[in-house]
C-alpha positions as CSV (number, residue, x, y, z in Angstrom):
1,X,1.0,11.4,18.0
2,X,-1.2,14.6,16.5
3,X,-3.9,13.3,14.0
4,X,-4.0,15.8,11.0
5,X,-7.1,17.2,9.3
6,X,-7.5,17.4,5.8
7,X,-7.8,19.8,3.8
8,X,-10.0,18.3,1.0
9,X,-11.7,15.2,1.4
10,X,-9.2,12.7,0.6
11,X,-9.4,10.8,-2.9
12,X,-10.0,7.1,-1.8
13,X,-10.5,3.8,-4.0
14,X,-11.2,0.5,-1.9
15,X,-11.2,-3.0,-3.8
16,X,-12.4,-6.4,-2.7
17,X,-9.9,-9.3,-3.9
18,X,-9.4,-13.1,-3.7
19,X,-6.3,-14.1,-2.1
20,X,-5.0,-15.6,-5.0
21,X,-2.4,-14.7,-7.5
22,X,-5.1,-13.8,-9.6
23,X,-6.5,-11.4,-7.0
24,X,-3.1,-9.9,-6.6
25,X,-2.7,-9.2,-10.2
26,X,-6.2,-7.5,-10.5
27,X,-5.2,-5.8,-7.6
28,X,-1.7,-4.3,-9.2
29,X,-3.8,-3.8,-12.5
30,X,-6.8,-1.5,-10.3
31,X,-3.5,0.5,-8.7
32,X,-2.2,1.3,-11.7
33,X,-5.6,2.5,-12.9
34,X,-6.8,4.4,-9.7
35,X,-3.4,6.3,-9.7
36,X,-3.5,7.2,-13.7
37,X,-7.0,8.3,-12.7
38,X,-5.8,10.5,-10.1
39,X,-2.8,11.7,-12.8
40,X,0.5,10.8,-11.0
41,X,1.6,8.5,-13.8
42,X,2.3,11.9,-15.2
43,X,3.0,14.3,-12.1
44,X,4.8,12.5,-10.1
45,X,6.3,9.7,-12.3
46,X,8.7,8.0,-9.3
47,X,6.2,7.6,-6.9
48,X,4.1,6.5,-9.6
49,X,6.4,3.6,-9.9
50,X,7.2,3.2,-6.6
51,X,3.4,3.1,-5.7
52,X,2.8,0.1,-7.8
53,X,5.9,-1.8,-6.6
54,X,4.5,-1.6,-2.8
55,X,1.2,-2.6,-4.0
56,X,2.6,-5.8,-5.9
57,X,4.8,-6.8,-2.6
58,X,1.7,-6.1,-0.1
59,X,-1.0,-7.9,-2.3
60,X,2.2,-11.2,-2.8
61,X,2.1,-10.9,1.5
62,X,-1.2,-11.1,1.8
63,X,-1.7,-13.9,-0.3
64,X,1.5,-15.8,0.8
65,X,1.0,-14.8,4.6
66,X,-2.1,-13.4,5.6
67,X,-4.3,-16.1,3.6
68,X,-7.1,-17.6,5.2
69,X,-9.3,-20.0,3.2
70,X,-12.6,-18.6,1.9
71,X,-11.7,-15.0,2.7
72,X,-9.9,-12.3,0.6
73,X,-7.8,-8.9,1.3
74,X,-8.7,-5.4,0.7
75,X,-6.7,-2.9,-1.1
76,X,-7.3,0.6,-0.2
77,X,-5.8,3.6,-2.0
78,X,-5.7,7.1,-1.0
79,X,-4.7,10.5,-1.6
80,X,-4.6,13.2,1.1
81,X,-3.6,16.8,1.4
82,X,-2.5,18.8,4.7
83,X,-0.8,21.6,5.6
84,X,2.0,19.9,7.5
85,X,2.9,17.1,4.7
86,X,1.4,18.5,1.2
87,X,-0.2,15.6,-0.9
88,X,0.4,11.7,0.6
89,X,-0.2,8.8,-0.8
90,X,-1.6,6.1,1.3
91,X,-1.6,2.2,0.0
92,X,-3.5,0.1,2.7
93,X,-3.3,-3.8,2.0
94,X,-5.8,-5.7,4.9
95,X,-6.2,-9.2,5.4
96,X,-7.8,-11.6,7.9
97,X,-4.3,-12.6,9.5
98,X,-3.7,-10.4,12.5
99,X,-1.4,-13.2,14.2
100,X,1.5,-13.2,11.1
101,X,2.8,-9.9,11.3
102,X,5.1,-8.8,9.2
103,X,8.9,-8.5,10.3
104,X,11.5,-6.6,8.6
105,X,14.4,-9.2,8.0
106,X,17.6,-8.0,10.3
107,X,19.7,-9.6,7.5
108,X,18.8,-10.9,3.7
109,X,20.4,-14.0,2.4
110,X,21.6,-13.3,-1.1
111,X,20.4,-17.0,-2.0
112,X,17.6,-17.1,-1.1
113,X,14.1,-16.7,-3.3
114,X,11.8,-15.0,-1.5
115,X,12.0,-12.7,1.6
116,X,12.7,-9.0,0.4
117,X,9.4,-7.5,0.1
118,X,9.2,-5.3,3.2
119,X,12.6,-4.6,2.6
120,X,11.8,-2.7,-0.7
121,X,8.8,-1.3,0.7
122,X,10.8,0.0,3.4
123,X,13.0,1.7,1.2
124,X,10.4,2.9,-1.0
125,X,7.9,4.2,1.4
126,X,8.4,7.2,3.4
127,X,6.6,5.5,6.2
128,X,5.0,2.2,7.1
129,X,3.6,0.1,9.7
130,X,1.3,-2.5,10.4
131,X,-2.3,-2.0,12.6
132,X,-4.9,-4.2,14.0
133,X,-8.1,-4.7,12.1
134,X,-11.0,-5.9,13.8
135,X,-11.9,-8.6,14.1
136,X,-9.1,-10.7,13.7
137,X,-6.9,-9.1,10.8
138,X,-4.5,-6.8,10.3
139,X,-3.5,-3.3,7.5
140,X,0.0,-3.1,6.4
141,X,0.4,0.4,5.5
142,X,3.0,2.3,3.4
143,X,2.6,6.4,2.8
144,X,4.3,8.7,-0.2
145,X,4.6,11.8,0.2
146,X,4.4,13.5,-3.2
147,X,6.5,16.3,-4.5
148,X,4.3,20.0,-4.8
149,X,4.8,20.3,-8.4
150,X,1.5,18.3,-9.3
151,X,0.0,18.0,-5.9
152,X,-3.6,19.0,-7.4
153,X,-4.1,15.6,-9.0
154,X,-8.0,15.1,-9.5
């Protein structure tokens, strides 16, 4: 695996949050501010809305499974330009559960109330994957790579 350089320094917001529903709507409402910020509400409207979908589903699994009492999750946003890939999105959700990681379900039952948040972030991102977080935790990652037209978001 080759590790890219960046152009610019990458655009990056991190947030603090309670592993609560609370937390995880302050976190949706600080996504969809960071990324108006950065002006792809405007530029790049679908992964605007795809963005914010990921985040919701990330910050509901880290409340749901990656909960620990006393301890909250981290939400990190960031935007990157390379050569190879153009402008990326990167949403980061970390919490202190680094023995429940996430599985993609092999089948979804049709009746059933819960269960199809990584598949949507799945379909939405155009990469994901989970990674140890010292001490004890784990990041669930998703990446968006975002169209040229626009790409010079500030």
């Amino acid at each position: 695996m080759t590790t890219e350089i960046p152009l610019d320094d990458p655009r990056r917001h991190t947030t603090v949050l309670t592993a609560s529903p609370k937390g995880a709507a302050i976190g949706r409402r600080v996504a969809r501010r960071q990324l108006t910020t950065w002006g792809l509400n405007f530029t790049h409207a679908e992964p605007y809305y795809s963005a914010l979908l990921i985040v919701a589903e990330l910050a509901a699994n880290a409340i749901t499974h990656g909960r620990v009492p006393g301890r909250g999750f981290e939400l990190h946003l960031s935007l990157t330009t390379t050569v190879r890939r153009g402008t990326t999105l990167r949403i980061e959700v970390s919490d202190c559960r680094g023995d429940r990681l996430p599985v993609l379900p092999a089948r979804l039952n049709p009746n059933s109330q819960s269960g199809r948040g990584l598949t949507l972030v799945d379909a939405l991102a155009d990469r994901w994957g989970t990674i140890p977080r010292h001490p004890n935790g784990k990041t669930i990652w998703a990446e968006l790579d975002l169209p040229n037209s626009g790409a010079d978001a500030s």
